[in-house]
C-alpha positions as CSV (number, residue, x, y, z in Angstrom):
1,X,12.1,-2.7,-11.1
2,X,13.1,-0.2,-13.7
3,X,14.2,-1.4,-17.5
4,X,17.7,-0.1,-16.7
5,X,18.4,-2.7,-14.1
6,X,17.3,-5.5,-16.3
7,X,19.7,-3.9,-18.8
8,X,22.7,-3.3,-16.6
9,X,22.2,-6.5,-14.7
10,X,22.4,-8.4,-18.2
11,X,25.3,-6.6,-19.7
12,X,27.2,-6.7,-16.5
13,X,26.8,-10.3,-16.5
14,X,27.8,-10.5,-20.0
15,X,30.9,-8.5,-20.2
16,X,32.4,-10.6,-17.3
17,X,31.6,-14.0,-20.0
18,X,29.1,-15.5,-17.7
19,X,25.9,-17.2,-18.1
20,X,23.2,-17.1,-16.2
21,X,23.9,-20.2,-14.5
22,X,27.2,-19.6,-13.7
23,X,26.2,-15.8,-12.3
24,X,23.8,-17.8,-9.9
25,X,26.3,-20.0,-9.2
26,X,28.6,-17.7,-8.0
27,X,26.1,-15.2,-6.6
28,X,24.9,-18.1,-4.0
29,X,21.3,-17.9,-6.1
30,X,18.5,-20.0,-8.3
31,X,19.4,-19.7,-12.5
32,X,15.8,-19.4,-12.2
33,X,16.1,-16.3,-10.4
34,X,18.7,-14.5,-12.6
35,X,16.2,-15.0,-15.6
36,X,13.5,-13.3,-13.5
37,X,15.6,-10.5,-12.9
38,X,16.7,-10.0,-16.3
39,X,13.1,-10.3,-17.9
40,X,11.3,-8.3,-14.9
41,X,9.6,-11.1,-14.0
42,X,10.6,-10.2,-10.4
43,X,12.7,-8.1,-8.2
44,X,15.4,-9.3,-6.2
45,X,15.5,-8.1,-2.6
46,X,17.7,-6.1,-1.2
47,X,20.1,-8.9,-0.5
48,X,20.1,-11.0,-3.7
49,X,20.9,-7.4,-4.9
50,X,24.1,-7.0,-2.8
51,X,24.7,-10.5,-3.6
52,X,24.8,-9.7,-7.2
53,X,26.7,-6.6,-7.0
54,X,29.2,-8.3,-5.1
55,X,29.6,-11.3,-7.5
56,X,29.9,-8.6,-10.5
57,X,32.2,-6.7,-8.6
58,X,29.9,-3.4,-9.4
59,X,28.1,-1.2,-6.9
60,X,24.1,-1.6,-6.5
61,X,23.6,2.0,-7.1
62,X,25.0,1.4,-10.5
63,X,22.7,-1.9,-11.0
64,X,19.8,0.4,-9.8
């Protein structure tokens, strides 16, 4: 997955005051998982993506 959705993933998550815990929480996900995504470690699938788009009230294109 591209730096940019590392980036917008972690600064999405950060203007709305959340940690990665509580973005996992929220987003029906691992804490382990949210770390992955930010470091690209791994890529989430297509709906962990939805998931998180939904929980940051944002569209997945702009995640992508």
């Amino acid at each position: 997955m591209p730096s940019e959705f590392q980036d917008r993933l972690r600064k999405a998550r950060e203007a709305r005051g959340l940690t990665q815990s509580e973005l996992a929480k929220k987003a029906g996900l691992q804490a382990a998982a949210i770390s992955h995504f930010e470091t690209g470690q791994r890529s989430p699938s297509f709906d962990n993506l939805r998931k998180l788009s939904d929980t940051l009230n944002v569209s997945v294109d702009f995640l992508l």
